[in-house]
N, C-alpha and C positions, 0 to 999 in steps of 0.2 A: 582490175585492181593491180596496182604496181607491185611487182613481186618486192623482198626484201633483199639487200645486197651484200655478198660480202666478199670482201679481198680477202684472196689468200697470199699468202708473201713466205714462199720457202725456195731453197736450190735444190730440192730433192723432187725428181719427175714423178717416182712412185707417190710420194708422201700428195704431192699436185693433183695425182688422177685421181686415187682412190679418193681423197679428200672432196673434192670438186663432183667428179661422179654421183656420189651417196650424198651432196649436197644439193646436187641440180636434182636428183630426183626427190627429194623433201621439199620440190619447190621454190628455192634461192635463186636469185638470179648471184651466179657463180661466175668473178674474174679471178685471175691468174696469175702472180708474177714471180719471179725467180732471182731478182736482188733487191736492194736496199734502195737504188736508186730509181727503178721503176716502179715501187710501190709509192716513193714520194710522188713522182709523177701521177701517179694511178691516182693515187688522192685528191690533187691539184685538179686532176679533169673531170673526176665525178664520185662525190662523197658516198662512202659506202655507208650500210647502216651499219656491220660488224666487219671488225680488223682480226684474221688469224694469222698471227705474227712468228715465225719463228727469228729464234737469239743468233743462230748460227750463221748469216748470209755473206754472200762476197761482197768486198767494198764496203759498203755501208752497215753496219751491223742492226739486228734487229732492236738493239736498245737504245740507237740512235734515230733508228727509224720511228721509236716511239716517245721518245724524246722531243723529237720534231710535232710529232702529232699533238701531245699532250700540250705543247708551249705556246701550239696554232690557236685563238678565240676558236677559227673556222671549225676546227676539227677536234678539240679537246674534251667534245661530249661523245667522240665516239668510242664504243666499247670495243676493248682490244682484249682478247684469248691469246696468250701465247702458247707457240708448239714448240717443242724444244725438246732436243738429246739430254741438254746442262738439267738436271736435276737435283745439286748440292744445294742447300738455306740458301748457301750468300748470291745467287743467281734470282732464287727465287725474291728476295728482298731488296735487292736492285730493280726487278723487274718492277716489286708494288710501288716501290717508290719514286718511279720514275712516274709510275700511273697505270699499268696492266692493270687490267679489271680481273683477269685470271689467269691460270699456268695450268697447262696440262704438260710433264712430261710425254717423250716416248718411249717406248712406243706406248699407244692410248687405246681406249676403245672408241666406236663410230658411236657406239650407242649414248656414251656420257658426253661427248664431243656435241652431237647433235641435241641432248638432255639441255647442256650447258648455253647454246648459241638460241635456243628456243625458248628457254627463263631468261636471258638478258633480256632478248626484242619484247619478249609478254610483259614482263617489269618496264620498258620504256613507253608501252601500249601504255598502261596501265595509268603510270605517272603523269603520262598526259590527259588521258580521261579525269583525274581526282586532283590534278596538279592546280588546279586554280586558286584554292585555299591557299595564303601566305601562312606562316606561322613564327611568331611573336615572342621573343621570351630573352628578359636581358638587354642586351644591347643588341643582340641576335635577330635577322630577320632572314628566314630561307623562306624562298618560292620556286615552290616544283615543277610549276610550268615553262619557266624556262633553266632554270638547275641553276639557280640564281644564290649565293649566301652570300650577306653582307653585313659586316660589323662596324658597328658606331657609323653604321653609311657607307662604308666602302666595301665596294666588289673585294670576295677572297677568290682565288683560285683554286678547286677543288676537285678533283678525277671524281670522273662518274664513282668509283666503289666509295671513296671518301665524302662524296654526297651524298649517297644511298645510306652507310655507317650514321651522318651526323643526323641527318632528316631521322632514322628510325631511332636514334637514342633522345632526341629531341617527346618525339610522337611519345615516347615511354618513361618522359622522365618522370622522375621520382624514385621509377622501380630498376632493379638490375636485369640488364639483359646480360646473358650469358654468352661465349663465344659462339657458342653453334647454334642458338637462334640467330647471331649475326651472318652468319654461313647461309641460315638456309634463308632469310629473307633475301638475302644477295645473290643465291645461287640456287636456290633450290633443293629437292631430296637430294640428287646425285653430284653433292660434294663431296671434291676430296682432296682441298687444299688444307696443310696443317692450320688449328685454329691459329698457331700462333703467328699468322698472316693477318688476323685482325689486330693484333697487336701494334704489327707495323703500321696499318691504317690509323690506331688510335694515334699513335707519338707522330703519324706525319702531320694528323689534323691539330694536337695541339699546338705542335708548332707553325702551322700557316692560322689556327684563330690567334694565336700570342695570349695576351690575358685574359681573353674568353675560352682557353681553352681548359683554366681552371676549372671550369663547371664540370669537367669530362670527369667523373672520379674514377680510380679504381676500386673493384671490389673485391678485395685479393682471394684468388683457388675459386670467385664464378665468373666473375667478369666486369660491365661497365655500368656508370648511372649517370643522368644527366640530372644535374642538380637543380632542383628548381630553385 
């Protein structure tokens, strides 16, 4: 069976081995690169299944580098982790909105690091097993088999977290989901990005649905509902 893949993309040797080491031994097939421009390459010659991204790189920056990935058809379903020193909001909300799936400051632990890259791929397992059901509602048409949403017929473009957000408030409408069931469908027990990272997800989704994203209500001090 084909191992799973994932790029690491940092200039730090240490943060390279230790990461890659404790990854190859969880069974990854584990590459390596150390700028901005060899992970675009790296991309280009063979798609990984998960991107750990650090912000910090020479040349090319890592929000460029994901920038680029997110705005690729080819490559815009793949989930990206960032690693990163920058720990202040506005780093972190740059990163979701460019399309990061997640942010771990450093330093991290190995153990939430490997938690977190092992709930992404079992959620992409998963969505593909169950993804064959389209679902309906509005002028709204999302299909999980291929991370498809389309309004009034036209493809939107959505980051993998911003599709996982709308498919699950869709699956729940009527009722209020709350931020930290948003969390853990998306990531699992071992989160521990602020909820108010879903937030960001919500305001980028209603702005790429435009007037469907009316139906997203808020439900002020729990969280969100999809209107039926």
């Amino acid at each position: 069976m084909r191992k799973e893949t994932v790029l690491i993309v940092d200039d730090e040797e240490d943060t390279l081995e230790v990461v890659s080491y404790n990854l190859a031994r969880e069974g990854y097939d584990v590459r390596c690169v150390n700028s901005g421009e060899d992970a675009l390459s790296a991309l280009r010659s063979q798609l990984p299944h998960l991107v750990l991204l650090d912000l910090m790189l020479p040349g090319v920056d890592g929000l460029e580098v994901c920038k680029t990935l997110k705005n690729d058809l080819l490559t815009q379903h793949i989930p990206v982790i960032m690693l990163t020193a920058k720990s202040e909001e506005v780093d972190v909300v740059i990163g979701l909105e460019l399309g990061a799936d997640d942010y771990i400051a450093k330093p991290f632990s190995m153990r939430i690091l490997k938690s977190r890259i092992k709930a992404v791929l079992r959620r992409q397992k998963k969505e593909k097993l169950n993804g064959s059901s389209l679902v309906k509602i509005h002028d709204l048409v999302i299909d999980p088999s291929c991370h498809e949403v389309l309004v009034q017929g036209n493809p939107i473009g959505l980051t993998l977290t911003e599709f996982r957000i709308l498919h699950y408030l869709v699956l729940q409408r009527g009722r209020v989901v709350t931020r930290d069931q948003f969390l853990f469908e998306i990531q699992g027990e071992d989160h521990s990005i602020a909820s108010r990272s879903v937030d960001v997800h919500i305001v980028m989704l209603r702005k790429k649905l435009e007037e469907t994203g009316r139906y997203i209500e808020t439900v002020r001090g729990i969280g969100y509902r999809f209107k039926e």
